[in-house]
C-alpha positions as CSV (number, residue, x, y, z in Angstrom):
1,X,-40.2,18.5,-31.8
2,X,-38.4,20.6,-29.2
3,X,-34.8,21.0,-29.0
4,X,-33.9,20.1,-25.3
5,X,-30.2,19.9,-25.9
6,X,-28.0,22.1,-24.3
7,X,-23.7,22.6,-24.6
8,X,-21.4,22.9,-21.6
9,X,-17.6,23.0,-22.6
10,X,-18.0,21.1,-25.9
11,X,-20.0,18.4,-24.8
12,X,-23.8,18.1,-25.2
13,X,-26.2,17.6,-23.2
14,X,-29.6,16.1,-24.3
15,X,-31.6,18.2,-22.1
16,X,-31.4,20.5,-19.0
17,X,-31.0,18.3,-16.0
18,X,-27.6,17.1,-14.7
19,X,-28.4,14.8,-10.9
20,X,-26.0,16.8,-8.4
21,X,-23.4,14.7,-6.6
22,X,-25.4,13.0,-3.5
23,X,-27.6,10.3,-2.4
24,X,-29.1,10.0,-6.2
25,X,-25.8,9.3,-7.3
26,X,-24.2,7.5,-4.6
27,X,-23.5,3.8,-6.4
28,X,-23.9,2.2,-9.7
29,X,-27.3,1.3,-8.9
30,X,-28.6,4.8,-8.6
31,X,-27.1,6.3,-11.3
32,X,-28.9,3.9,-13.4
33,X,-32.1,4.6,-11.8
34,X,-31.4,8.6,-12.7
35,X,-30.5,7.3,-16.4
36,X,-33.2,5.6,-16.7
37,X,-35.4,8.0,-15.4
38,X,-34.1,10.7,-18.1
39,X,-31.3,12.6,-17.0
40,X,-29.0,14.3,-19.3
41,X,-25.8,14.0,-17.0
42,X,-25.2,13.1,-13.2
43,X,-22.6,13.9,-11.0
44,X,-20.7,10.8,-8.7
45,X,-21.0,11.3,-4.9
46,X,-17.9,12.5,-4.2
47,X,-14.5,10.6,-4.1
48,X,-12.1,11.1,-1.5
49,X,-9.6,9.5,0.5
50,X,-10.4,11.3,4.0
51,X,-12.1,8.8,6.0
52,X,-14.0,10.8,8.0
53,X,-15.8,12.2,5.1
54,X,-16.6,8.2,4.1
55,X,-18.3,7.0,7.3
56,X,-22.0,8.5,7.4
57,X,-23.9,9.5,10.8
58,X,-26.8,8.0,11.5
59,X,-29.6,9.0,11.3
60,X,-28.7,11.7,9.0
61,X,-31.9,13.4,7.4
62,X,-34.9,15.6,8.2
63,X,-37.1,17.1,6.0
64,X,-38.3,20.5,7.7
65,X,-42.2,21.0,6.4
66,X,-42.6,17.6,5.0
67,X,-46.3,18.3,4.2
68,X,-45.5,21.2,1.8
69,X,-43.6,18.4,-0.8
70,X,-47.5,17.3,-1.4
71,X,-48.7,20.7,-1.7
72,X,-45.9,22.1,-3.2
73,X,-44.5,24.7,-1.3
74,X,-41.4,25.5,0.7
75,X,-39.9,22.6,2.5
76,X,-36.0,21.9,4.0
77,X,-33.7,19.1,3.8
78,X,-31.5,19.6,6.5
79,X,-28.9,16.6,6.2
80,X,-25.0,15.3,6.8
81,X,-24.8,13.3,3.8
82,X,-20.9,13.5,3.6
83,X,-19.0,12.1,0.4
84,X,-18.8,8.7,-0.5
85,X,-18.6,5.9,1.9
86,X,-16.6,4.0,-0.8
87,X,-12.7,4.3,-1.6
88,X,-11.6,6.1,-4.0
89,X,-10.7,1.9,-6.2
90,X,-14.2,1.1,-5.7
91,X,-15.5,4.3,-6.4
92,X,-14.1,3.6,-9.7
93,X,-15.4,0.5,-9.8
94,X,-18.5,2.0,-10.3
95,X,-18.5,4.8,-12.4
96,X,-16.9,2.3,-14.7
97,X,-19.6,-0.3,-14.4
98,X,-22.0,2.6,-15.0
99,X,-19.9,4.2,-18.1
100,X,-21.4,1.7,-20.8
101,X,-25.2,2.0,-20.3
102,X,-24.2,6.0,-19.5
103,X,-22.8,6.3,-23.4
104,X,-25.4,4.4,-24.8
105,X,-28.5,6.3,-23.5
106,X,-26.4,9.5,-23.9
107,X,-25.9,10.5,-20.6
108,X,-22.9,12.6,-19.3
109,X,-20.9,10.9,-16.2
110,X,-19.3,14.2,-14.6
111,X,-17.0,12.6,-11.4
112,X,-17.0,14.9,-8.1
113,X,-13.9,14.7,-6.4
114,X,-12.3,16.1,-3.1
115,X,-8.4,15.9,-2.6
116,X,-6.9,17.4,1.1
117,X,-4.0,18.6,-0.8
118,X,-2.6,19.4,-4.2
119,X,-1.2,15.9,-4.4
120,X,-5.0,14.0,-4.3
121,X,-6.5,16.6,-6.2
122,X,-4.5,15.6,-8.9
123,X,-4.5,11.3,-8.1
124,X,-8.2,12.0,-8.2
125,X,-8.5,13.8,-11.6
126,X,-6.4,10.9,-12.9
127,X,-8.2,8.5,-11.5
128,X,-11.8,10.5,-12.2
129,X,-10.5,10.2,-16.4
130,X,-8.9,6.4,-16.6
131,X,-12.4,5.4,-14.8
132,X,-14.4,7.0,-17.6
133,X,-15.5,10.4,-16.5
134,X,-16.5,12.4,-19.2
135,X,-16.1,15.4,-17.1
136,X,-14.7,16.3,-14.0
137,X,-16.7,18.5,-10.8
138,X,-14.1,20.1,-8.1
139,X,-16.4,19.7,-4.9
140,X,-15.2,23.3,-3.6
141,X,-18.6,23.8,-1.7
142,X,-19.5,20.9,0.3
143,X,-20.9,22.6,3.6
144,X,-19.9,19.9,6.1
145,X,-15.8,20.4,5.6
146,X,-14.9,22.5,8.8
147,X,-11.4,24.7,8.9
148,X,-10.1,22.9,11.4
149,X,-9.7,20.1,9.3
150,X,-6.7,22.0,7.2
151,X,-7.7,20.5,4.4
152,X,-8.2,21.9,0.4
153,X,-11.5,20.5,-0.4
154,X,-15.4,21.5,0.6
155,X,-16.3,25.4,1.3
156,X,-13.2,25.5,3.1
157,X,-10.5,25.4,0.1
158,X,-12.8,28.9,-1.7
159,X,-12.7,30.7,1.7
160,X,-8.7,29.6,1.9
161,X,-7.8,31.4,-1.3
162,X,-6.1,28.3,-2.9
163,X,-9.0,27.3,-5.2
164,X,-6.7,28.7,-8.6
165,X,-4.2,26.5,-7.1
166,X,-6.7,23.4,-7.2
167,X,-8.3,24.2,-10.4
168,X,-5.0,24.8,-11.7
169,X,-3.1,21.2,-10.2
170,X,-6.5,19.6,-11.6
171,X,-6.4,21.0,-15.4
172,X,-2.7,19.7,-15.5
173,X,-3.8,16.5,-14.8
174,X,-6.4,16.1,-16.9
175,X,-7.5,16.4,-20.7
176,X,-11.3,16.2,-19.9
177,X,-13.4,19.6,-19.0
178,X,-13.2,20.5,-15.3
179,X,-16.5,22.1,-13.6
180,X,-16.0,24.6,-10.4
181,X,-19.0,24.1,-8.1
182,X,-19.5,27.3,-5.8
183,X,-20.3,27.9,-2.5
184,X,-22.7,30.7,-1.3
185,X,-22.0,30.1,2.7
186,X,-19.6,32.9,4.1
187,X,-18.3,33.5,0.2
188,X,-18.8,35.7,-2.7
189,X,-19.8,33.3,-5.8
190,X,-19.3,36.1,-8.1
191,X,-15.9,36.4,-6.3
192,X,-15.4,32.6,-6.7
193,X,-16.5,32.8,-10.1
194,X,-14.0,34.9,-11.3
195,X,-11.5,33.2,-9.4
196,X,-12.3,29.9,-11.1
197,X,-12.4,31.7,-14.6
198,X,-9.5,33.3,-14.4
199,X,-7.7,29.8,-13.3
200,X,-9.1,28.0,-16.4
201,X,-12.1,26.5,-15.5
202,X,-14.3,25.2,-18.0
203,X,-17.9,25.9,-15.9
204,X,-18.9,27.0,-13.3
205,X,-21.9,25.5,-11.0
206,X,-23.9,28.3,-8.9
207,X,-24.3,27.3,-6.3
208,X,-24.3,24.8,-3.3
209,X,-26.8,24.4,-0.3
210,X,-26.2,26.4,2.9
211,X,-24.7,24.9,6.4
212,X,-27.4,25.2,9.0
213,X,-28.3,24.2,12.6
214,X,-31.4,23.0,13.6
215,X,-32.7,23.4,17.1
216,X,-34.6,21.6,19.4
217,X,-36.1,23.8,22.3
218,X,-37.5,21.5,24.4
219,X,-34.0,19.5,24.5
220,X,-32.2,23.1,24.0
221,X,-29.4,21.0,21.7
222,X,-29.5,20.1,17.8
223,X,-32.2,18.0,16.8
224,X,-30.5,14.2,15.4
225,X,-27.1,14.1,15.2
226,X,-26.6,17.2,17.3
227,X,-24.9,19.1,15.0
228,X,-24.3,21.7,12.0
229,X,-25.7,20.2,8.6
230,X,-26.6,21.3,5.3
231,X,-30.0,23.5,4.4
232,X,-31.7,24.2,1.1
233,X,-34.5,23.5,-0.5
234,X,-37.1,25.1,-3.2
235,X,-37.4,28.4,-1.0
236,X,-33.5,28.8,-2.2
237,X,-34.0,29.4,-6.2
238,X,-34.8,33.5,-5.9
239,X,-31.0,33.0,-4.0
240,X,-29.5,30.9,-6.5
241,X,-30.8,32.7,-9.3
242,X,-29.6,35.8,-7.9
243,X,-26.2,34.6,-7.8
244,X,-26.4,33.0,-11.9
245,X,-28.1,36.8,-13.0
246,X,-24.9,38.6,-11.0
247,X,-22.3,36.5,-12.5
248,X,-23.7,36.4,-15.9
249,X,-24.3,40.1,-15.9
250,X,-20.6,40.8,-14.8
251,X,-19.4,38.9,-17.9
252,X,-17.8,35.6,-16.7
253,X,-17.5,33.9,-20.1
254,X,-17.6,29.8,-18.6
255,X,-20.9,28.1,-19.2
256,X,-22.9,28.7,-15.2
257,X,-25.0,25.5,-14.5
258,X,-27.8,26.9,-12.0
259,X,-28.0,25.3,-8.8
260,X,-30.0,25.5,-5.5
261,X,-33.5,24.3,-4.5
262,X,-34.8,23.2,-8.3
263,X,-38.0,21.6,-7.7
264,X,-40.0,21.8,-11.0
265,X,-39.6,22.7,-14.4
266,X,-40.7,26.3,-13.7
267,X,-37.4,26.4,-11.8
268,X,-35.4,24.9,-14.3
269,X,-36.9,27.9,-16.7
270,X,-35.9,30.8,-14.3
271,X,-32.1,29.5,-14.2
272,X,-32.5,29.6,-17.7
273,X,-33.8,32.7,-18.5
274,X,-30.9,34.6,-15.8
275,X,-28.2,33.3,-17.7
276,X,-27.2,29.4,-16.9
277,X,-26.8,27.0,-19.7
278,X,-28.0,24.0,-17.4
279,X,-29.1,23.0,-14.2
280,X,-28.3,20.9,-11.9
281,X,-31.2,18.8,-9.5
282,X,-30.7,16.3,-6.0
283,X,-33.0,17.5,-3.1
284,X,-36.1,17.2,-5.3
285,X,-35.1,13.1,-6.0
286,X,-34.5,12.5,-2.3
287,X,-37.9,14.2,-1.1
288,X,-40.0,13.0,-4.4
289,X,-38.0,9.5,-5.4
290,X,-36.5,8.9,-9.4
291,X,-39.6,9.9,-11.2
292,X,-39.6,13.5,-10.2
293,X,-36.9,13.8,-13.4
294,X,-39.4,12.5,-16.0
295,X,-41.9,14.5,-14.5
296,X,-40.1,18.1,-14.5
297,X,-38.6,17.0,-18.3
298,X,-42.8,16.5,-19.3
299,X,-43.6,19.5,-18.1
300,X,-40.9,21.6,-19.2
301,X,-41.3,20.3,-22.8
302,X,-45.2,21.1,-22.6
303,X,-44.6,24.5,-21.4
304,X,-42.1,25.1,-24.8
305,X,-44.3,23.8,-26.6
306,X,-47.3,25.8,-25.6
307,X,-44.6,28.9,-25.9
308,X,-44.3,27.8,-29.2
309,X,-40.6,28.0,-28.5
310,X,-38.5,25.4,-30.4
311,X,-35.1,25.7,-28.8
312,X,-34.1,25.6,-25.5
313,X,-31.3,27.9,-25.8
314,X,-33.8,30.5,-26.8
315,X,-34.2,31.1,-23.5
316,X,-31.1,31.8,-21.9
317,X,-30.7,35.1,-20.5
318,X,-33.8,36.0,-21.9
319,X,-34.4,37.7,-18.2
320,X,-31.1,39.5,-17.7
321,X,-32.0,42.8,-20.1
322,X,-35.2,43.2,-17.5
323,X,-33.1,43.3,-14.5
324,X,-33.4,46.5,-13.1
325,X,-30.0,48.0,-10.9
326,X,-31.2,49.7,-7.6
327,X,-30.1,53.4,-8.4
328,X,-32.9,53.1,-11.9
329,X,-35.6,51.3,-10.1
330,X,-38.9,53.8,-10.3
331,X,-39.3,55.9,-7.4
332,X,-41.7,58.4,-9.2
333,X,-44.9,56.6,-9.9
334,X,-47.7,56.2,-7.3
335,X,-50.0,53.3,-6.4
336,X,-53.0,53.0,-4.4
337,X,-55.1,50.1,-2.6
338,X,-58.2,49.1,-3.2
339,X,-60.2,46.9,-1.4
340,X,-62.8,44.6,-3.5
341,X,-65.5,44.6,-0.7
342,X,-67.2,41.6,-2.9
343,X,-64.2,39.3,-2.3
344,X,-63.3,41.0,1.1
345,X,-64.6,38.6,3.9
346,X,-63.4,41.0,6.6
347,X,-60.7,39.0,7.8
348,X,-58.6,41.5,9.4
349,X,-55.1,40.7,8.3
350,X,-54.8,43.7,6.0
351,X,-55.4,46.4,8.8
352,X,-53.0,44.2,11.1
353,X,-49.9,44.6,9.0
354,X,-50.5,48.4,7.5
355,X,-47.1,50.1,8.8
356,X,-48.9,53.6,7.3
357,X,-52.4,53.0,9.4
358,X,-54.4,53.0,6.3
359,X,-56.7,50.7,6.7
360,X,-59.9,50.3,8.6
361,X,-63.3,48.7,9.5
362,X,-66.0,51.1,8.1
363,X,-69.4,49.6,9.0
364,X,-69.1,46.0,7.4
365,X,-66.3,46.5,5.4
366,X,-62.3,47.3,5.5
367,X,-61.7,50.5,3.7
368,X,-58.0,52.3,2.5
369,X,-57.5,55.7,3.2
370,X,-55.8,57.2,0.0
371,X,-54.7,60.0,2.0
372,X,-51.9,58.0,3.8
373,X,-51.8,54.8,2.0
374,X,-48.2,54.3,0.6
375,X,-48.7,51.9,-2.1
376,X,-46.3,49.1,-0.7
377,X,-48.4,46.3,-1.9
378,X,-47.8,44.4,1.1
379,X,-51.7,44.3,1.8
380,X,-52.1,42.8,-1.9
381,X,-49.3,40.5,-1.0
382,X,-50.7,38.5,2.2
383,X,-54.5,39.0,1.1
384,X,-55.4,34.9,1.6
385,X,-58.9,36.2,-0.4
386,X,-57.2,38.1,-3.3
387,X,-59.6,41.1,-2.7
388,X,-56.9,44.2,-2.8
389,X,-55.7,45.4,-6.3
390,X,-52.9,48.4,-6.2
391,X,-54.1,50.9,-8.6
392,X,-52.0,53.4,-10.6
393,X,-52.2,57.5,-9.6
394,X,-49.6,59.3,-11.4
């Protein structure tokens, strides 16, 4: 048997994946579907008392590259999903309702709140604990909270510099462990992280989806509800992970549950291995429905299993001793192209994009010239037929 368990501030875990406050999570129906579909822990849709957070546009979705969810590559979910549409009383209702089955199957019930001021961030913890919560998530990164609004919640309390004072009004309300989420849009998350360390957090979530705008040239306005909304998707892991290897390299103590465009179980792994403890999922269930989380907790058992690895925890950080800084990355050794002319089908792409001019058509075939070829591997990259290798020279 593997060991799929995993510890975040004293309480375990019985595998990896925690559902992210959103649509998965939005009433006590769906966060049974996400039990019984396997997750370890979910996170509520988030609570709050601003009404205009609670009513939802319509329509409110679009998946940018919907044909790559089949194929599996890079898609977008460009959305407004704001918090929940329920008060903060029946809010409660259901995370209560939910509680029972949630402690029988083993499942952590982490409650994402949102207060405009000091004063609801700490009715909300309150309320968050006497409902059940085992755990409590400060929504500090929600993209769709603008400045204007003046408020302490959302992106805008990290970029107001009061976020020790929320983490700080929370803790004192509260005996349960209390989880930062971080947002990467106009902030630091390293800078955020040690922000929320240093405050008392308990962990740390790295990180949040980006606000975008998507436009319509033909109409030359926003496409749907004509306005900003949040982007991610798979094609944000390298970005996410980034952000887990630089705070876990810098020494931030907290437990880091990765974040941002998870979409299989090899994603899952490269969290892992930069340093987070956990990880947390949403974009993949709205795009690929429930079932996606027994699919990427299979997978992910196989591949241990075929590592012969029998702990999970074996693998966290295992990356971060690779990690290269910039100044020791190797400028000294040399590297050729080579063209394999039985795989070549004379395509043309390679000579297109050679910035050194170091490729050309010679009789039927494309040929490098060593003399000026720089050893880029961009050619090797964007090959569609495999048929360039880079070969060593000094």
């Amino acid at each position: 048997m593997v060991n799929l368990s995993v510890e975040i501030a004293g309480i375990t875990f019985k595998n990896p994946i925690i559902v992210a406050s959103g649509t998965p999570t939005l009433n006590e129906d769906n966060m049974l579907k996400c039990i019984k579909a396997g997750t370890a822990g979910l996170v509520t849709k988030t609570v709050t008392y601003a009404r205009l957070h609670q009513l939802q546009p319509r329509p409110r979705f679009k998946v940018i590259h919907p044909e790559e969810i089949v194929r599996g590559g890079y898609f977008s979910l460009y959305s407004i999903e704001l918090m929940s549409p329920y008060d903060p009383r029946t809010w409660a209702k259901h995370l209560r309702s939910v509680k029972k089955v949630a402690r029988e199957r083993g499942v952590v019930v982490i409650a994402s709140i949102a207060g405009r001021d000091l004063e609801e961030w700490s009715k909300l913890a309150r309320l968050a604990e006497s409902s059940g919560a085992d755990m409590i998530e400060l929504n500090l990164s929600c993209p769709h909270v603008e400045e204007e609004e003046r408020s302490l919640m959302g992106k805008v309390a990290a970029k107001s510099g009061v976020i020790e004072n929320v983490i700080k009004v929370v803790k004192e309300s509260t005996s349960i462990p209390v989880i930062g989420k971080l947002t990467p849009h106009g902030a630091n998350p390293l800078d955020l992280a040690l922000l929320s360390e240093k405050a008392g957090v308990d962990a740390i979530v790295a990180t949040a989806r980006f606000q975008g705008l998507v436009i319509d040239i033909e109409e030359m306005r926003p496409i749907l509800w004509s306005g900003f909304g949040g982007y991610g998707g798979p094609w944000m892991v390298p970005i996410s992970c980034g952000w887990v290897a630089r705070i876990a390299l810098h020494g931030v103590k907290v437990p880091i549950i990765g974040s941002g465009g998870i979409n299989g179980y090899d994603d899952i792994i490269r969290f892992l291995a930069v340093g987070a403890r956990a990880t947390q999922i949403c974009t993949a269930i709205v795009t690929r429905g429930f079932k996606v989380i027994g699919k990427i907790l299979s997978d992910l058992e196989k591949w241990l299993r075929e590592k012969e690895i029998e702990d999970i925890n074996d693998i966290v950080g295992k990356a971060l001793s690779n990690i290269v800084p910039l100044e020791k990355l190797d400028r000294e050794t040399k590297y050729k192209a080579v063209i394999d002319k039985n795989k070549c089908v004379s395509c043309g792409i390679c000579e297109q994009i050679c910035f050194y001019s170091a490729i050309s058509h010679v009789g039927k075939h494309f040929m490098v010239d060593h003399n000026v070829c720089d050893g880029c591997g961009l050619c090797m990259s964007i090959c569609p037929q495999k048929a360039i290798k880079l070969i060593k020279v000094t």
